[in-house]
C-alpha positions, 0 to 999 in steps of 0.5 A: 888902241881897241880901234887898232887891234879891232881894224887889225881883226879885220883885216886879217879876216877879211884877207887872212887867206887858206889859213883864215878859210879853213879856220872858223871864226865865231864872234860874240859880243856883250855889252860889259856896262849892262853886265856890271849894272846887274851883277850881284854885290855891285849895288852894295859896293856902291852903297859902300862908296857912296857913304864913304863919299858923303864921310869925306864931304862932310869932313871937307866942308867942316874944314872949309866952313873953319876956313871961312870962319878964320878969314872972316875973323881975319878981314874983321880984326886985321885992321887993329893988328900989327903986321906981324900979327897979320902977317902970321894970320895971313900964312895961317890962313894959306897952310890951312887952304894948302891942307884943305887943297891936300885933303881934297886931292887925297880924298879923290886918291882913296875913292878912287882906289877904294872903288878899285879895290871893292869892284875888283872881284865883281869885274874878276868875275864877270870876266870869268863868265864871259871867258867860260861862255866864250870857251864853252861857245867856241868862240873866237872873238868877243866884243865889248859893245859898251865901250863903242869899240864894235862899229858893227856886230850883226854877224856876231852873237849876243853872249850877255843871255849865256853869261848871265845864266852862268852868274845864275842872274836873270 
């Protein structure tokens, strides 16, 4: 899709015609991954994500290490048990796997959105500065180098120096 629209930019400058000839066009590009890498409260957001992570870890491998235990008790003492007594074993055994499976998928669903929600302002932010700087610049157009959507960029300007200054970062 940025392919499309940037393919599209193109085009109409390259045949926008009187109306594109009269109108200036000033492109700008940035590079949002080495943006995000230094802008401020990104490092202790990580921190925060990364203790979570290791929380929900240490949490999956105690349920994994009570499985484990369950089915080796199982695969010892199945052989002196009735069927119905293996038979419940076998199905407590499956729930507990199944709540394991739930747990994993869950955990990947709340880091995921966690991470949403504590990079949210920074993101907000960085695009606030980079807008400013592209309306204080006159810019028409700004590229996101670091998602390889620009295939060329020597005719535009690098705003990542403009930006930065704005967010008060060297």
């Amino acid at each position: 899709m940025k392919k499309i629209a940037l393919a599209l930019v193109a085009c109409l400058l390259a045949f926008g015609g009187n109306a594109m000839a009269q109108k200036s066009v000033k492109l700008g590009h940035i590079n949002s991954n080495d943006l995000m890498k230094i802008m401020p409260g990104r490092d202790s957001a990580q921190a925060v994500l990364q203790q979570e992570a290791a929380d929900l870890e240490e949490q999956f491998k105690t349920m994994q290490a009570e499985l484990e235990k369950r089915y080796n008790e199982y695969m010892e003492k199945q052989s002196g048990w009735t069927e119905l007594i293996r038979n419940t074993k076998q199905r407590e055994l499956q729930d507990m796997g199944t709540r394991i499976q739930e747990f994993q998928e869950n955990a990947q669903k709340t880091l995921q959105q966690r991470e949403e929600e504590l990079l949210r302002p920074i993101i907000e932010r960085a695009k606030k500065a980079i807008s400013d700087v592209a309306a204080d610049g006159g810019y028409t157009y700004v590229f996101d180098s670091g998602t390889a959507a620009l295939l060329y960029s020597q005719d535009s300007d690098d705003i990542m120096p403009l930006v930065k200054r704005k967010l008060g970062l060297k």
